[in-house]
VOZA-433160 format. One record per residue: chain; x, y, z of N, C-alpha, C in turn; residue number from 1. Coordinates in steps of 0.1 Angstrom, whole numbers, plus 2048, in hexadecimal, padded with zeros to 3 digits. Layout:
+------+-----+-----+-----+------+------+------+-----+-----+-----+-------+
| baza | n_u | n_v | n_w | ca_u | ca_v | ca_w | c_u | c_v | c_w | lumdo |
+------+-----+-----+-----+------+------+------+-----+-----+-----+-------+
|    A |   X |   Y |   Z |    X |    Y |    Z |   X |   Y |   Z |   NUM |
...
+------+-----+-----+-----+------+------+------+-----+-----+-----+-------+
This chain:
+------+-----+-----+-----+------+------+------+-----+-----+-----+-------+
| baza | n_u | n_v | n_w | ca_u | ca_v | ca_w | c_u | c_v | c_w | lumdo |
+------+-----+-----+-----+------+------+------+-----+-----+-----+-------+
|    A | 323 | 42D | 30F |  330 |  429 |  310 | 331 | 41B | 316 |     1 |
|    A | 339 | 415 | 311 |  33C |  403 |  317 | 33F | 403 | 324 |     2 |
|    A | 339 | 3F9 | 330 |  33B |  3FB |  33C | 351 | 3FA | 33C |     3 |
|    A | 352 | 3F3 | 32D |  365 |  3EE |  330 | 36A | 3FC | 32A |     4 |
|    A | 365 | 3FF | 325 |  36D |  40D |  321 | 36A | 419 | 331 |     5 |
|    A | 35E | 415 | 333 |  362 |  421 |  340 | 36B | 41C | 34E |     6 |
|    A | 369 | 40F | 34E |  375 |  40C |  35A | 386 | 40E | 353 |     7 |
|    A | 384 | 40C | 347 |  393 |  412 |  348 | 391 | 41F | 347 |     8 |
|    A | 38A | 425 | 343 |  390 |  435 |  343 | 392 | 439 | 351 |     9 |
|    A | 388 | 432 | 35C |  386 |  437 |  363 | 393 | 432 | 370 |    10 |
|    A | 39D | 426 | 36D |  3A6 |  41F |  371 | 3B2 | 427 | 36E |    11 |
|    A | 3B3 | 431 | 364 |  3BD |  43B |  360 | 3B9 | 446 | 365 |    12 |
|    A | 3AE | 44C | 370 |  3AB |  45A |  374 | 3A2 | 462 | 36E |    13 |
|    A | 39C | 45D | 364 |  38F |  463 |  35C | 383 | 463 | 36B |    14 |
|    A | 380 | 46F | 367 |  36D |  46D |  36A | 365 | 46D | 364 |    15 |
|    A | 35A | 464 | 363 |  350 |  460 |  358 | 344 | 464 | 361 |    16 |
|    A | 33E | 466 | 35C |  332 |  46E |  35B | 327 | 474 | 351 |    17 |
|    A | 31A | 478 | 356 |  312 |  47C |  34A | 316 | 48C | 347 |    18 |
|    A | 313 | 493 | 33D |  313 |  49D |  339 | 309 | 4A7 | 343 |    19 |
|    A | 300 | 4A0 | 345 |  2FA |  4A7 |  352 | 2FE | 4AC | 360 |    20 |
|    A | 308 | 4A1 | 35F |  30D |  4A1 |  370 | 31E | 4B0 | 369 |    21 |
|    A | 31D | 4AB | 35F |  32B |  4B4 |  359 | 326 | 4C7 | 35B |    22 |
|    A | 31B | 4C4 | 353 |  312 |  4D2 |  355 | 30E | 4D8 | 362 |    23 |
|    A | 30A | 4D0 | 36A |  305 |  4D2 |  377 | 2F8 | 4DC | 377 |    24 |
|    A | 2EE | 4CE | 370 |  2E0 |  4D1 |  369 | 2D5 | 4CA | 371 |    25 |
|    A | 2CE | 4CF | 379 |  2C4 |  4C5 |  37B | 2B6 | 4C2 | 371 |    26 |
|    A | 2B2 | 4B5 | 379 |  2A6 |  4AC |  36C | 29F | 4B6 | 362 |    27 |
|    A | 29D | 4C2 | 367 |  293 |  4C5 |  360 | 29C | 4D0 | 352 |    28 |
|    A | 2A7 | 4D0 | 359 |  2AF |  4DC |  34F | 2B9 | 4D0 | 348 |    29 |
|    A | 2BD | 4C2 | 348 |  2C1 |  4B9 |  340 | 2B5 | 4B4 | 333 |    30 |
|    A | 2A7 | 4B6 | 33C |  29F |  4B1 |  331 | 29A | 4B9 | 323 |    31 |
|    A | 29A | 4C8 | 328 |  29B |  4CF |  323 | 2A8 | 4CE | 314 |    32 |
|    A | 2B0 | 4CB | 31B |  2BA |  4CA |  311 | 2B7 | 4BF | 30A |    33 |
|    A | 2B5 | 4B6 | 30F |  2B0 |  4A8 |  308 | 2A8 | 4A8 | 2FD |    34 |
|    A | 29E | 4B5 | 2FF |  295 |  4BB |  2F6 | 296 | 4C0 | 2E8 |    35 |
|    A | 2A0 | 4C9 | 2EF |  2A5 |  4D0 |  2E4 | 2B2 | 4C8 | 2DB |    36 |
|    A | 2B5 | 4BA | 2DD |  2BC |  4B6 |  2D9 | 2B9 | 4AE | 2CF |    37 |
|    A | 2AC | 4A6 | 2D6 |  2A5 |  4A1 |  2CB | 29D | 4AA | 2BF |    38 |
|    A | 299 | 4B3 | 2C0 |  292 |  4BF |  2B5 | 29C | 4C1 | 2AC |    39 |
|    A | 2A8 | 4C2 | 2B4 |  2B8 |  4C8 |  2A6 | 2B7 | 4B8 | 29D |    40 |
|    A | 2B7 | 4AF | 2A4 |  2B9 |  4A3 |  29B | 2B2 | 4A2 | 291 |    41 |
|    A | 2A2 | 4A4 | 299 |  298 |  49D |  28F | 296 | 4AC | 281 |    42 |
|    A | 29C | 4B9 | 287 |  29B |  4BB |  278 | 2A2 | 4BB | 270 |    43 |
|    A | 2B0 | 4BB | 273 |  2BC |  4B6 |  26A | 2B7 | 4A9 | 265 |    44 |
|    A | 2B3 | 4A1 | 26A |  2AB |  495 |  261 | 2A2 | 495 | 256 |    45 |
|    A | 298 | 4A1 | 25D |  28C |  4A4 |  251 | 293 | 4AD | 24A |    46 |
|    A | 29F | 4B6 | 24D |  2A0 |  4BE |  244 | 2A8 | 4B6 | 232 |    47 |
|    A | 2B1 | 4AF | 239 |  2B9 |  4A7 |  22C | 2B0 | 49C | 228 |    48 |
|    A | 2A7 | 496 | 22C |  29C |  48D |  229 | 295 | 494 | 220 |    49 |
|    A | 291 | 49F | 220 |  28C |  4A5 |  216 | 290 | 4AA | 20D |    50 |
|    A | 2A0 | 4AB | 20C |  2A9 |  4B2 |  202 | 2AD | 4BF | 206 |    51 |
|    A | 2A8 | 4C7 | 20F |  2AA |  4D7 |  213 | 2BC | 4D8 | 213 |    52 |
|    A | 2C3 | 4E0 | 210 |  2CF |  4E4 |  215 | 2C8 | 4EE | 223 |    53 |
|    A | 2D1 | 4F2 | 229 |  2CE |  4FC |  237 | 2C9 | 508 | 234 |    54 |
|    A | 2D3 | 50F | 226 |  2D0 |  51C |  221 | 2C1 | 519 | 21E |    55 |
|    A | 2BA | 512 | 214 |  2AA |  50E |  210 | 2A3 | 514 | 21D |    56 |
|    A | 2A9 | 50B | 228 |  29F |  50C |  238 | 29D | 518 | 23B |    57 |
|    A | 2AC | 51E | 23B |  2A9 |  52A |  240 | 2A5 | 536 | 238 |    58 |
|    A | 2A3 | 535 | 227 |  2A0 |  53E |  222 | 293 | 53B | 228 |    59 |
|    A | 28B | 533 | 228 |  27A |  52E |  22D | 278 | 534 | 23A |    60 |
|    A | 281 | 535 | 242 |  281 |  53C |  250 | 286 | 549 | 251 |    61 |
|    A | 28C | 54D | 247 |  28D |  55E |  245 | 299 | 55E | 24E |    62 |
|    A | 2A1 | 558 | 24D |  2AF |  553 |  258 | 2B8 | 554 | 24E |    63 |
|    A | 2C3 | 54F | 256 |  2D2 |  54C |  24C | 2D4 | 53D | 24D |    64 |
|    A | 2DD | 536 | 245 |  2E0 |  52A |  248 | 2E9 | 525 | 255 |    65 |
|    A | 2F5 | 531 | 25C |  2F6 |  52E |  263 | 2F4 | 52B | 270 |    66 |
|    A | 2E5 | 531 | 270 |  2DB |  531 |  27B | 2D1 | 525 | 279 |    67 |
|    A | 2D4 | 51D | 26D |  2CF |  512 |  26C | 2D3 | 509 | 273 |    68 |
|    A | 2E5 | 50D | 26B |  2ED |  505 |  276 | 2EF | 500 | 283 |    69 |
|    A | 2EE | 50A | 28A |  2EA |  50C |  296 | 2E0 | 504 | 29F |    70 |
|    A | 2D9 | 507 | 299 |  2CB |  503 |  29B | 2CC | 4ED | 297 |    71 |
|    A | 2D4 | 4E9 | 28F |  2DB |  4DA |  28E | 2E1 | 4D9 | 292 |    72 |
|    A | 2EA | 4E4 | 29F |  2F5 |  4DE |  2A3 | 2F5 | 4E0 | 2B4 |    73 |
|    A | 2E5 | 4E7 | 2B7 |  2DF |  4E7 |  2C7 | 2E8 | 4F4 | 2CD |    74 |
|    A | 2E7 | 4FC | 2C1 |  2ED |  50A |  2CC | 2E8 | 50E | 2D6 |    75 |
|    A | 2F2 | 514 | 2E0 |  2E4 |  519 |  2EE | 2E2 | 522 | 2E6 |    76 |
|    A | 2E2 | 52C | 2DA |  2DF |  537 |  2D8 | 2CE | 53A | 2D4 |    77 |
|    A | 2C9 | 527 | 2CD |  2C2 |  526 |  2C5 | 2B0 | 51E | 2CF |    78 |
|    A | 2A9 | 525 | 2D0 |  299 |  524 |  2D3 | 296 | 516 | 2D3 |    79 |
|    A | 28C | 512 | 2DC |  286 |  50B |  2D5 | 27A | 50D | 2CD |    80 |
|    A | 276 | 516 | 2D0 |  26A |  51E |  2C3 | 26F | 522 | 2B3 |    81 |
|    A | 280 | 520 | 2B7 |  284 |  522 |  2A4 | 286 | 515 | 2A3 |    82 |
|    A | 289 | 508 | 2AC |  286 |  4FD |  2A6 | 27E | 4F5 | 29E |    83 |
|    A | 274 | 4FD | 2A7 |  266 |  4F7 |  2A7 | 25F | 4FC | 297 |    84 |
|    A | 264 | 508 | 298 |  25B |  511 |  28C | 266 | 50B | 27B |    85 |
|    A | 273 | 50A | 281 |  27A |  504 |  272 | 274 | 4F5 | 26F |    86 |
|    A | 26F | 4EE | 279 |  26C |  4E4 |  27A | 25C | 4E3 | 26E |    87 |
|    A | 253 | 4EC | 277 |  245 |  4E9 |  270 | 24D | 4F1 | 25E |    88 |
|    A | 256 | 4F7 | 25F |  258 |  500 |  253 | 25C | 4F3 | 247 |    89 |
|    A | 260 | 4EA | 24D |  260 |  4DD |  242 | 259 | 4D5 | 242 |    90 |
|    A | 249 | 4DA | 242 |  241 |  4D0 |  245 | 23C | 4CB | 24C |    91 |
|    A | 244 | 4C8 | 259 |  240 |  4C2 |  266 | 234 | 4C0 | 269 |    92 |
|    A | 22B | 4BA | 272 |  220 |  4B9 |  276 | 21E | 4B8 | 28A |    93 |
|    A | 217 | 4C0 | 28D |  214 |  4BA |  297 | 21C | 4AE | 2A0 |    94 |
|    A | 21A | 4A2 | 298 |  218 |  494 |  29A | 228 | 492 | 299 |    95 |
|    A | 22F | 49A | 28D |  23D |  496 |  287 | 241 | 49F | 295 |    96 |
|    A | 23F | 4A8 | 29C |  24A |  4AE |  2A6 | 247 | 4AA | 2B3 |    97 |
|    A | 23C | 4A1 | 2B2 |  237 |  49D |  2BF | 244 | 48F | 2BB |    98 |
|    A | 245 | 485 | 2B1 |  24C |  47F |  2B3 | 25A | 480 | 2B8 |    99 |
|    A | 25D | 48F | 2B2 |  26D |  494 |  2B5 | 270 | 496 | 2C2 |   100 |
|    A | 266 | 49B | 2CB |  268 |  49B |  2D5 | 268 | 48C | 2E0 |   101 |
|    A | 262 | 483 | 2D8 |  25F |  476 |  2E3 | 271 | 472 | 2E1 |   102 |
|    A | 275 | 472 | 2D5 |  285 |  472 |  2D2 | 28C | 475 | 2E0 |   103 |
|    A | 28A | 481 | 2E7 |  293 |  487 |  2F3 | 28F | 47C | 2FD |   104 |
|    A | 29E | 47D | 303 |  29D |  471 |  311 | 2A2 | 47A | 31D |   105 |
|    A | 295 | 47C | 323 |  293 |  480 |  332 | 299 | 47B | 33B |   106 |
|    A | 29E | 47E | 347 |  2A1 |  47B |  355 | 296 | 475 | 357 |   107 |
|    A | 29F | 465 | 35B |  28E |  45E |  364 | 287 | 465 | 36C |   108 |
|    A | 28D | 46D | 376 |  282 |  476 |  37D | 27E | 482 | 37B |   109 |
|    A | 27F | 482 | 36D |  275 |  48C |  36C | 269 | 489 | 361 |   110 |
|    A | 263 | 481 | 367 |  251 |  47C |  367 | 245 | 481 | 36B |   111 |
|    A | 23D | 485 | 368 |  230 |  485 |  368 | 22E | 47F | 375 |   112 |
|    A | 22A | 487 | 386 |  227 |  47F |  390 | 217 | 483 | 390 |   113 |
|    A | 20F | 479 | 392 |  202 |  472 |  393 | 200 | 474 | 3A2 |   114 |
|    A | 1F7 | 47E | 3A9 |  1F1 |  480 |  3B8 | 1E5 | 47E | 3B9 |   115 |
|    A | 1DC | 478 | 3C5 |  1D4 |  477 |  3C4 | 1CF | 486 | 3CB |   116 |
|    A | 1C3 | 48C | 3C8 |  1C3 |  49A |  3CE | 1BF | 495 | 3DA |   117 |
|    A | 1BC | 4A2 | 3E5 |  1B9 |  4A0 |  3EF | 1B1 | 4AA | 3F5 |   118 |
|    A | 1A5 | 4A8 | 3FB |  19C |  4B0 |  3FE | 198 | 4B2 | 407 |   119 |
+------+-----+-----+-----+------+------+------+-----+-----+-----+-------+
């Protein structure tokens, strides 16, 4: 959002804020979503990139289409193991779901911390 669009909203009694702070999600349960947010994208991308309608996907996944849906539209209802699996089901690779996931944007703090051990 534009820093001028949020001081006005926020000059008429709006609260702005992230969806995280709306949810009342910490780092590791926003990133999570972040995850799964990116996976809905990148297969609705591969899916019409390849020409699939949803029903195609889901006849391939022994599903219905509106569980396809679902699944492009980040239901909580929907896994990330049926993402994952409609995913390689169009081909995907390895490499192609490893990219889908670099897509998700993490909470800065939730990083990889580096210790030195101690003995």
């Amino acid at each position: 959002m534009k820093a001028s669009k949020k001081r006005r909203l926020e000059a008429t009694g709006w609260k702005v804020g992230t969806a995280q702070e709306f949810l009342g999600l910490n780092d590791e349960e926003a990133a999570f979503v972040e995850l799964k947010v990116a996976l809905a994208r990148a297969l609705r991308a591969r899916r019409a990139r390849l020409g699939f309608s949803q029903a195609k996907l889901a006849e391939r996944l022994g599903s219905s289409q509106s569980r396809v849906a679902k699944m492009e539209n980040v239901d909580a209802s929907v896994s990330v193991d049926l993402l994952v699996r409609a995913f390689y089901a169009l081909g995907a690779t390895a490499r192609d779901l490893a990219a889908a996931i670099a897509q998700a944007k993490a909470p800065r703090s939730v990083r990889p911390r580096v210790r030195r051990a101690t003995g």
